[in-house]
PLY file of the C-alpha trace (Angstrom):
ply
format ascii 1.0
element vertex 248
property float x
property float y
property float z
element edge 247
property int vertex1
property int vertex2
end_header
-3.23 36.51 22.54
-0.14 34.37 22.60
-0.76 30.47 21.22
-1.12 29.27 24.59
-3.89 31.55 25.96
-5.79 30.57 22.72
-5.54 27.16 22.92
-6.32 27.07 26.62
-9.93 29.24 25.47
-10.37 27.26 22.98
-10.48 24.30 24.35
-12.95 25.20 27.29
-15.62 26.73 24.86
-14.89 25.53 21.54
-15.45 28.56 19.87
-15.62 29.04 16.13
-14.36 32.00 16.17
-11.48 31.01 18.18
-11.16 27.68 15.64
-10.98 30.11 12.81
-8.20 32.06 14.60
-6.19 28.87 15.53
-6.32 27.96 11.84
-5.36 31.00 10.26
-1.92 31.28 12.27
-1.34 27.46 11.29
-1.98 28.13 7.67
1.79 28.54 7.22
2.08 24.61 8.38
-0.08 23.73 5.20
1.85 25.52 2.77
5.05 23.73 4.36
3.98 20.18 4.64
3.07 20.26 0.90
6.05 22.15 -0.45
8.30 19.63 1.65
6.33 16.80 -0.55
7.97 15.52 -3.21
4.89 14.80 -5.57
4.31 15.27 -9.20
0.79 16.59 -9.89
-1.76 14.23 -11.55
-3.68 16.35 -14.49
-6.25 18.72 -13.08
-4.10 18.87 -10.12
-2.31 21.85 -8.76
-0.14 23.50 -5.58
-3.44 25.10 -4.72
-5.58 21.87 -5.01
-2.73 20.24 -2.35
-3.29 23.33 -0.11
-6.74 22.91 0.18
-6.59 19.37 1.03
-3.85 20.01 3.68
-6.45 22.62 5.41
-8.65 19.38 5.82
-6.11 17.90 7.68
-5.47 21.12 9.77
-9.14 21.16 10.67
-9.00 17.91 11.93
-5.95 18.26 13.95
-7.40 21.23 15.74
-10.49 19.30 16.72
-8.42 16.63 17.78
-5.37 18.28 19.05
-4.97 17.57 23.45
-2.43 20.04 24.44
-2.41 18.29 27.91
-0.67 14.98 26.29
2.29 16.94 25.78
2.94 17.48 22.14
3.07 20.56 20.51
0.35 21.16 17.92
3.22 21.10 14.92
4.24 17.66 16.03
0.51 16.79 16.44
-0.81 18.18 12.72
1.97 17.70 10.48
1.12 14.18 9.89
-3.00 14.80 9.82
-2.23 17.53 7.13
0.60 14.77 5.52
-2.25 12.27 5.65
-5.31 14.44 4.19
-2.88 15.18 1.49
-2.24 11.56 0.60
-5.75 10.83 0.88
-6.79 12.79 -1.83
-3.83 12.34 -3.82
-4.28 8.21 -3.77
-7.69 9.22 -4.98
-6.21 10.24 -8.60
-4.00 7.01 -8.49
-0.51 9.31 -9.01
1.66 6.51 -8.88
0.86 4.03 -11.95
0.32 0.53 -10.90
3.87 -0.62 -12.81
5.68 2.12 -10.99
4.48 0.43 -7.67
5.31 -2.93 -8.75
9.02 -1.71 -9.39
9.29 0.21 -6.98
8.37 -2.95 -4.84
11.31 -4.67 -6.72
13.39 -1.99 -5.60
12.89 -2.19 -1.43
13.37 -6.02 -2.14
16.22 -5.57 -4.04
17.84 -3.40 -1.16
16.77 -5.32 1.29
19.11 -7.64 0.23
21.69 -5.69 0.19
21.18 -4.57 3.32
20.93 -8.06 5.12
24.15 -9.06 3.45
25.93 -5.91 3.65
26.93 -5.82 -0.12
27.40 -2.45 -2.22
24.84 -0.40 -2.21
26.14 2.13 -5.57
24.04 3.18 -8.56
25.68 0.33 -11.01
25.41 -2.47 -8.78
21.67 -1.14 -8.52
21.08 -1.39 -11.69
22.86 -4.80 -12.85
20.81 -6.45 -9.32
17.67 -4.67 -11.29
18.43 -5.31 -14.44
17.51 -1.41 -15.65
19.47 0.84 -18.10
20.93 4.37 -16.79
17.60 6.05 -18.03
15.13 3.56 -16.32
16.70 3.74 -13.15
17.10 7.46 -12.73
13.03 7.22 -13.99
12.49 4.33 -10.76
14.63 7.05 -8.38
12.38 9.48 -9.43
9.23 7.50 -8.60
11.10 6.54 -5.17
11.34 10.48 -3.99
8.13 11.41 -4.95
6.29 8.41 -3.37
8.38 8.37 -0.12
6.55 11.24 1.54
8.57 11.36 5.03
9.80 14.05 7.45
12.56 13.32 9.69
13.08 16.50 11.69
12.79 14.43 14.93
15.48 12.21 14.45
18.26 14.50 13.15
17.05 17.45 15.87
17.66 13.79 18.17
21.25 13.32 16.72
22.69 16.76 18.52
20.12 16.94 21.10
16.80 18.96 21.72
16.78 21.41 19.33
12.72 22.26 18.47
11.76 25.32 17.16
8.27 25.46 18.28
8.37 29.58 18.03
8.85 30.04 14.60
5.75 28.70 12.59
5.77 32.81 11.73
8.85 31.90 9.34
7.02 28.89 8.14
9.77 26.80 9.50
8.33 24.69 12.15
10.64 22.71 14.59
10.58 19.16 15.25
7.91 16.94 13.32
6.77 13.28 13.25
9.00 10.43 11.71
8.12 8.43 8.58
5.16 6.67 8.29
3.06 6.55 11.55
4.43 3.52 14.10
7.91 3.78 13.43
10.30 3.79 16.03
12.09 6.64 16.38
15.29 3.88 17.52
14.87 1.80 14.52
14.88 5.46 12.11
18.14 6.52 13.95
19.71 3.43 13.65
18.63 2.79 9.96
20.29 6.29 9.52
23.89 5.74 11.27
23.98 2.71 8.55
23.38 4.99 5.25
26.47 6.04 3.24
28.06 9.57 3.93
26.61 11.26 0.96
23.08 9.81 1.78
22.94 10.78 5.63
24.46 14.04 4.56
21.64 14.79 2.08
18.56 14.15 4.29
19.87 16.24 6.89
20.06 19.19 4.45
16.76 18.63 3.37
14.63 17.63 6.63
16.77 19.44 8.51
18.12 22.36 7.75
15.13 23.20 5.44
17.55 23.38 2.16
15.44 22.82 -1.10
16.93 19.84 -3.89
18.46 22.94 -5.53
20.31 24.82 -2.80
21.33 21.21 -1.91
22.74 20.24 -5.54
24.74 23.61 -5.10
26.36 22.04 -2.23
27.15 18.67 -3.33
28.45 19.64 -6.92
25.18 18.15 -8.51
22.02 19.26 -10.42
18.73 19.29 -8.84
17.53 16.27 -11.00
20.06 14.31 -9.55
19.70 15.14 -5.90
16.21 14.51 -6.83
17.36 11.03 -7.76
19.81 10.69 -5.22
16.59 11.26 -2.69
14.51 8.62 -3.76
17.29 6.62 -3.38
18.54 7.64 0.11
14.89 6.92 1.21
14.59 3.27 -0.38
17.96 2.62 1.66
16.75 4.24 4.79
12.91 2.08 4.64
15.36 -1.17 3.75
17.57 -0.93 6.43
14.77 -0.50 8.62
13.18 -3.87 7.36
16.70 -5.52 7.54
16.91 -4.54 11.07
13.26 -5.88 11.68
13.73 -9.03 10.24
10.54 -8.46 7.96
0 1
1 2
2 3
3 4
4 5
5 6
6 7
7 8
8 9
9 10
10 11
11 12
12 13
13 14
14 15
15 16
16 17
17 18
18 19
19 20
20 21
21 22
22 23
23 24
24 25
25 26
26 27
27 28
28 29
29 30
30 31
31 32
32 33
33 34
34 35
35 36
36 37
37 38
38 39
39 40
40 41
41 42
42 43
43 44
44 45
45 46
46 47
47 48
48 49
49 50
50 51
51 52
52 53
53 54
54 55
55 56
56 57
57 58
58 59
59 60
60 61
61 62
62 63
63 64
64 65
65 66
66 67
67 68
68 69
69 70
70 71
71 72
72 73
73 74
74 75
75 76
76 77
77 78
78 79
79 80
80 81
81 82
82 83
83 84
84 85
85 86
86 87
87 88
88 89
89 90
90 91
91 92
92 93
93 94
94 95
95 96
96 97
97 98
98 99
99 100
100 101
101 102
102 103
103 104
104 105
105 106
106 107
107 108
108 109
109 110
110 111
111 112
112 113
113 114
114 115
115 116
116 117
117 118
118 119
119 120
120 121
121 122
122 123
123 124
124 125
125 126
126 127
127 128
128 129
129 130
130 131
131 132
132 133
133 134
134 135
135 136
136 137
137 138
138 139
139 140
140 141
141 142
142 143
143 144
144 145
145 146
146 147
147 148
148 149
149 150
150 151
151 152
152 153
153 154
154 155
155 156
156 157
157 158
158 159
159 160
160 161
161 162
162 163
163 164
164 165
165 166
166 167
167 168
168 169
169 170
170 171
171 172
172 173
173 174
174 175
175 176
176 177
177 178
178 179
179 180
180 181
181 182
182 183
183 184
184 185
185 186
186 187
187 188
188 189
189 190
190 191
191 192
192 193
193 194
194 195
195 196
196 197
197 198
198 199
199 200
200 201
201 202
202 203
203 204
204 205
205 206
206 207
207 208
208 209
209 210
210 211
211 212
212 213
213 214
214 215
215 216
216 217
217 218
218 219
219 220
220 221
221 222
222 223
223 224
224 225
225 226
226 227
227 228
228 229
229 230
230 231
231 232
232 233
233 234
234 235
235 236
236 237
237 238
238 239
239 240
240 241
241 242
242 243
243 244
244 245
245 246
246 247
């Protein structure tokens, strides 16, 4: 029974076993969603726990999934199963209350930047933050890990419709939801033409075409670490041109 024919019986007689079916060829979402997020796990936490509190968020996104709106259920879930993840994660407090306050220092600091259209470069950074090299590669780190975004939508948007809705089987699912829930998909693109080369370049390898930090420090000439930095970096510019452009 192709995806369609199930959803359309499953929706008329909200069968268990037909749930159960729905959610075992969307498992592969799960295990994407969470291997996409860049998270460091709290003690007692591990790639299994995450799994399991993805499946919550599957579970609700096939209760609450309306194929007549439109969407397609990848769209629809990825942020449910983004969201259950958080949930639980916020639960363990996995970002220390210091690394939240500099990290706050950080967007504010960029913000700046990005208002007055100074330089935006890792020393400049770090003389506007007052950090040593080490401190600041430790705040980048924070930055990719607490950033948990996906921004299929908008660079699938940059060379047209290009959604892959038929090939959850290869655990690569096509166009998901942008950033945090609310955002304009506009005010992403935008924020996104203004990012330096190396920056734009980078999230398109990874949200895009799927690479992982490693493949993608093979192709800029860097080690994972660093394109691990240089992610939590290219978000923090991405979320403060965005608040630039708002005028928040």
């Amino acid at each position: 029974m192709d995806n369609e024919k199930l959803w359309a019986e499953y929706i008329i007689s909200r069968d268990p076993r037909l749930k159960d079916e729905i959610v075992k060829r969307f498992l592969p979402l799960v295990r994407y969603v969470a291997s996409r997020m860049s998270v460091k796990f709290h003690a007692g936490i591990d790639f299994d726990d995450i799994l399991s509190f993805g499946v919550l968020g599957l579970l609700d996104a096939v209760d609450r999934f309306e194929p007549e709106r439109g969407f397609t259920f990848q769209t629809f879930a990825v942020p449910r199963i983004r969201g259950a993840i958080l949930d639980e994660l916020r639960r363990y407090d996995w970002i220390s209350r210091s690394g939240r306050e500099k990290l706050q220092k950080f967007e504010r600091t960029l913000e700046e930047i990005a208002k007055t259209n100074g330089r935006t470069d890792d020393k400049s950074l770090m003389s506007a933050m007052n950090m040593n090299e080490q401190s600041y590669k430790d705040l980048l780190e924070i930055a990719s890990r607490s950033y948990v975004v996906s921004l299929d939508d908008v660079l699938a948007l940059e060379d047209g419709d290009m959604q892959r809705e038929d090939t959850i089987e290869d655990e690569s699912p096509g166009a998901l939801e942008i950033i945090e829930q609310g955002e304009e998909i506009e005010s992403v693109v935008e924020a996104l033409q203004k990012l330096p080369e190396r920056e734009r370049t980078l999230l398109s390898l990874y949200y895009y075409e799927g690479l992982t930090l490693k493949e993608i420090g093979l192709v800029l000439g860097v080690t994972e670490s660093r394109v691990s930095q240089l992610h939590g970096r290219a978000l923090s510019l991405l979320r403060a041109e965005m608040k630039a452009a708002s005028g928040m």
